[in-house]
N, C-alpha and C positions, 0 to 999 in steps of 0.2 A: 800681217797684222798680228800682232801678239798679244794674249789673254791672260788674263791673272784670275786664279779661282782661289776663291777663300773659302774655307768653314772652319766653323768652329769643334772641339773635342771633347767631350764631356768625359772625364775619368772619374770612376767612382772603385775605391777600395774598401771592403770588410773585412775586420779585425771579428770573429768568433771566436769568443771563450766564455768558459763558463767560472772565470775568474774577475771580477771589476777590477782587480787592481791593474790587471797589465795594461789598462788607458793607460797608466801614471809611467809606462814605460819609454815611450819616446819620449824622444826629446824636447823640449820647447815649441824651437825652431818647427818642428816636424809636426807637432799638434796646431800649429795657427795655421799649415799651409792645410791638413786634412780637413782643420775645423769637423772634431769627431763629435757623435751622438749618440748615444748611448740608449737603446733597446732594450730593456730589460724583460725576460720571461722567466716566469714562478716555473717552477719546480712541476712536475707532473703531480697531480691527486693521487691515491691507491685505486680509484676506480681507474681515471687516466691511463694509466700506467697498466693496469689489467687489460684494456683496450687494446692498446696498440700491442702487448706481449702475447694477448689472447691472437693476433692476426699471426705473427711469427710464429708462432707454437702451433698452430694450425698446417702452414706448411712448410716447417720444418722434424715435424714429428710426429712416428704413426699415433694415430687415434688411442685416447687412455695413456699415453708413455708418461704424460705430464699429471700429477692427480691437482684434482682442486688444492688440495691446504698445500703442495708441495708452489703451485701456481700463485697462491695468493700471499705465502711467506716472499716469494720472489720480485712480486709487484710491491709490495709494501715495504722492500729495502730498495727496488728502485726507488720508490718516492722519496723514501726519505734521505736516501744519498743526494738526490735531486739528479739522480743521471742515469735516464734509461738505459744508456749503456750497460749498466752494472747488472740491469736482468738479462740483456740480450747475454753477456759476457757468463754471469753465473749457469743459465739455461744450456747454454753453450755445453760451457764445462763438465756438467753433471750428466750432459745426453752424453759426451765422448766416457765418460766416467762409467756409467751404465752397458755402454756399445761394448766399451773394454774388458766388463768381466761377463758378456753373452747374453747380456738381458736388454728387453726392447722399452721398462718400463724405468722410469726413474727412482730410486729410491733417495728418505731422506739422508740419508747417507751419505751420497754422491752429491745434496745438494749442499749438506754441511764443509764438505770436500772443499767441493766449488766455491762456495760462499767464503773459508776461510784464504782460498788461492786470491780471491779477488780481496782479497784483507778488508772482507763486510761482515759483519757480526749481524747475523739473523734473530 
């Protein structure tokens, strides 16, 4: 006796960017079969953004390395770039920046460094 088993597959793909236009990138064709939707998320706040850089900055760097103004210049060009990456990236920068000339604390300096590597105007 022979059996036939069927189901069904449900495929589901996400497109992530933090660009709207790349929807407009496929093709026709290729947009009716995805039938895409479009999610939109605002930008992180400066508090926002001091949050979540305050959890990273906590372990990834001894105690004091980070000062406040030098922390909250950092969170409020994430916000307004609208991409937390750019603090994680700038913080980054400024700690190797620091490590590199012997010191455990970050100075504005190194965050100027960093900030102009990541071509963010602080």
């Amino acid at each position: 006796m022979e059996s036939t088993f069927r189901f069904t597959v449900q495929l589901f793909a996400f497109l992530i960017s933090n660009k709207l236009n790349d929807l407009s990138a496929p093709p026709a064709r290729a947009k009716s079969t995805l039938q895409p939707m479009v999610a939109e998320f605002n930008p992180y706040t400066p508090e926002e953004a001091e949050e979540i850089l305050a959890e990273r900055v906590e372990k990834a760097f001894q105690p004091k390395a980070v000062s406040r103004t030098i922390f909250r210049r950092v969170a409020e060009a994430a916000s307004k770039v609208g991409d937390i990456r750019v603090g994680f990236s700038i913080l980054l920068t400024a700690g190797y920046l620091a490590e590199r000339d012997g010191r455990w604390r970050i100075k504005l300096e190194d965050l100027e460094t960093a900030a102009k590597a990541a071509e963010i105007i602080l």
